[in-house]
N, C-alpha and C positions, 0 to 999 in steps of 0.2 A: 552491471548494475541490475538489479534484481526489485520490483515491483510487488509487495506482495497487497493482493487485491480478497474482497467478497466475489464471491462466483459469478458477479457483476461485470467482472472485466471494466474493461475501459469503453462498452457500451453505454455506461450508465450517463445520466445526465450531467452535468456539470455541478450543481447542487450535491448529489452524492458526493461521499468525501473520496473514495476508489477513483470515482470518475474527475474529481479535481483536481485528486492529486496525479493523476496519469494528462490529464490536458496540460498539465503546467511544466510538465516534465515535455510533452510533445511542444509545446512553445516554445518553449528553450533549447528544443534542437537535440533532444536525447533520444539514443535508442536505447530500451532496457527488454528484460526478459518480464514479463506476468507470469506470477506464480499464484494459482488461487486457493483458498483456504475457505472450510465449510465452517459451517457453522454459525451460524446468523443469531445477533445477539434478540433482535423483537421476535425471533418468531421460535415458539417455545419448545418445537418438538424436536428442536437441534439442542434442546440445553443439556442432553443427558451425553451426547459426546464432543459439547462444545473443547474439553479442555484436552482431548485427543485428539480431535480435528487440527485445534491450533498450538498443538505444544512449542510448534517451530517458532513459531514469532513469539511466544510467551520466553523461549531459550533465549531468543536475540533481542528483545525488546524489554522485557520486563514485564509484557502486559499482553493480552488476547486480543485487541482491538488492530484492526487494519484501516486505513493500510500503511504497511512499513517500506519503506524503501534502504535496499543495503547497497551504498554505493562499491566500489571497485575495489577500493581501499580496507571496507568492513565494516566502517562508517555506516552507524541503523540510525536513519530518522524516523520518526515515528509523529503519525497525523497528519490531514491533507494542509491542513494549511502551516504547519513545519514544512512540511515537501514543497507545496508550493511556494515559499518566500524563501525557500533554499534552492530551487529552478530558477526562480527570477534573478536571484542575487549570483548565479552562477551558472549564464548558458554557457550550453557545449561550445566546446571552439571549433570552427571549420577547417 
């Protein structure tokens, strides 16, 4: 299971959507991998290599906006609060 995050990692607050969707994933009893991707949509001096920065998730997703998560299976959700009501509705098993 693969994470993909802003450079934010899963320090970010819980408000951030990176950092929502990585708590809701730790709630639920997941270990996954973080993978970070540049490119920051407010801050403008990334806009010139936003679309190389994030090709990867634009290939698997549809769209440049993080964060994604690609479950085991290949399975890409996409958005913190998709991730997160898809961790809730389905913790890991012990």
């Amino acid at each position: 299971m693969i994470l993909y995050t802003c450079e934010q990692k899963k320090s970010t607050p819980r408000f951030h959507p990176c950092g929502k969707a990585a708590k809701a994933l730790d709630e639920a009893g997941y270990e996954y991998e973080i993978r970070t991707v540049r490119g920051y949509r407010m801050m403008p001096w990334t806009w010139l290599h936003r679309s190389r920065d994030r090709a990867e998730i634009k290939e698997l997703s549809g769209q440049e906006n993080v964060p994604v998560l690609v479950l085991d299976d290949g399975e890409v959700i996409s958005g913190s609060g998709t991730i997160a009501d898809w961790a809730g509705a389905n913790p890991a098993s012990s």
